[in-house]
C-alpha positions, 0 to 999 in steps of 0.5 A: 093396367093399360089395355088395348082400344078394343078392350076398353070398347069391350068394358065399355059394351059389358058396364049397364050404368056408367059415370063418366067424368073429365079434369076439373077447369074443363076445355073443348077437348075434356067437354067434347070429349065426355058429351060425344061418349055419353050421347053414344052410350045412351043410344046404346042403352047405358044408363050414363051419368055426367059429372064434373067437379067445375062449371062448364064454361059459357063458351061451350054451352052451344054443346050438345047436352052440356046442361046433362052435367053436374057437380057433386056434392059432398054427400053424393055418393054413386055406385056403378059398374065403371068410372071413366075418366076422359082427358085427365092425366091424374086423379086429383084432377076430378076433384071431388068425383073421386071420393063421390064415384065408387066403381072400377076406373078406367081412364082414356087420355093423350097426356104425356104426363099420365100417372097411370094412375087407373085400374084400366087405362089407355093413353096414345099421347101421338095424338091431337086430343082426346076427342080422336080417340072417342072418334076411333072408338066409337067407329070400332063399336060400330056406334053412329057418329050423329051431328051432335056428337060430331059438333062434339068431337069436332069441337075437341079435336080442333081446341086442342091442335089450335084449330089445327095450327099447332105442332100436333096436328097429324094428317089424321087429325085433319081426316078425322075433322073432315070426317065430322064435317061429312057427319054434320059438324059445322066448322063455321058455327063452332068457330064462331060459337067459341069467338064470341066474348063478352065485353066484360071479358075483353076488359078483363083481357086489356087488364091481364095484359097489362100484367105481363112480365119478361124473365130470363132474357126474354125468354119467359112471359108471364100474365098475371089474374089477380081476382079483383080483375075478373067480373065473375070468378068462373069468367073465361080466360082460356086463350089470354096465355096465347098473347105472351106466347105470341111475343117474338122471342118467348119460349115459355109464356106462363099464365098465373090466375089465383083464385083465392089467398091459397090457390092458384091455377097455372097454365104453361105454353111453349115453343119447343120446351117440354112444359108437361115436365114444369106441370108435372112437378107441381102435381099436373101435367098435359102436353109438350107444348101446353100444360097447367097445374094447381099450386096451393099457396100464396101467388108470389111464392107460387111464382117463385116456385115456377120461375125457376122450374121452368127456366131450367127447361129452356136452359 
């Protein structure tokens, strides 16, 4: 059922205890996104848990509260009055929060890729990231927007609009953002915090791009993570798609990273091709412009598998 931002306010008023969650291989927007939230409802006097079917990537542990959140375990099992799912356009994207979670869901998502696959749900795709819509609700509850959950909110919004570079930038976004700042986000520190690698990282990165790969005239550029490459299978690579991206003349870069022998995480960027479609035939989704899914198979039949997908985007 889709409902209106001032009924997910009013579920969110009623619920004493509440688990909220995001999509596994979580980014800025996911993270922020569910920090801000549950600070809000804390201070409302919520009993909120975190959950996350991942680890949360040492680029945002400068996030407010981030070691607040765990990962269930196969025996875990939590009763509640509503599961809120952030940022996520399906349910196979939590993982195992599915089976651990037992209460009505209500999901909060821009994707245009959603399945609608929740009891309750409210998607506007216009907007930037999730975290504008957390914004948007927390000022009509009348909740206070602290620095923390500015530095949260901020960091959501400005990761995923590119630091505000990218197509979906709207001059909401940028109000929004000056909003956060007047609240005591600080843009510099955030940048920074998100700039900083590791060598090991840096290495890790002049090997991908070694992998790159041009298909269909040009117009696609591969990168490739085979596991032996990365120092630690939960190292950050958020960001190395954006080197075949910048490559004149690529519409579609894709990046393929296998975790293991049978899976393989892939994440899409585009110019002007719609790669949410490319996502969503493979059991994903996410925007217009960026996109991932999971396939479970080997990496070379993946690629076999995507390759033509995504060429018939462009054609």
């Amino acid at each position: 059922m889709e409902i209106s931002l001032p009924r997910v306010a009013e579920m969110l008023h009623s619920a004493s205890t509440i688990v909220l969650t995001a999509h596994v291989h979580p980014d800025g927007d996911s993270l922020g996104s569910m920090l801000a939230l549950y600070q809000a409802l804390q201070a409302d006097g919520k009993k909120v848990h975190l959950l996350l079917d991942d680890v949360v990537p040492a680029t945002y542990h400068f996030l407010p509260n981030w070691k607040k959140i765990s990962k269930p375990v196969d025996n875990d099992r939590f009763t509640t009055d509503l599961l809120v799912i952030l940022d996520a356009s399906d349910i196979e994207r939590i993982g195992k929060v599915q089976s651990a979670v037992k209460a009505p869901i209500l999901n909060i998502d821009h994707h245009i890729s959603n399945t609608r696959f929740a009891d309750y749900t409210y998607i506007d795709s216009k907007v930037a990231a999730t975290g504008e819509i957390i914004l948007e609700l927390l000022n009509l509850m009348k909740y206070k927007v602290t620095a923390d959950i500015g530095t949260c909110l901020y960091t959501a919004i400005a990761t995923d609009c590119g630091f505000f570079r990218y197509a979906n930038t709207s001059a909401s976004t940028l109000r929004y953002a000056a909003d956060l700042v007047e609240a005591g986000a600080q843009p510099q520190s955030i940048s920074e915090a998100l700039e900083q690698r590791s060598l090991s990282n840096i290495v890790t990165l002049t090997k991908v791009l070694q992998t790159i790969e041009m298909h269909y005239e040009g117009k696609i550029a591969t990168m490739t993570i085979f596991p032996d490459l990365l120092h630690d299978p939960d190292e950050n690579t958020e960001g190395f798609i954006n080197y075949a991206r910048s490559i004149e003349g690529v519409e579609i870069a894709i990046l393929f990273r296998a975790i293991d022998e049978q899976t393989v995480r892939i994440s899409f960027r585009s110019h002007r091709a719609d790669v949410s479609q490319v996502a969503l035939a493979f059991g994903g989704g996410g925007h217009i412009r960026a996109a991932g899914c999971t396939v479970h198979d080997t990496l070379e039949n993946a690629i076999a598998q995507v390759l033509p997908v995504a060429i018939g985007q462009i054609r």
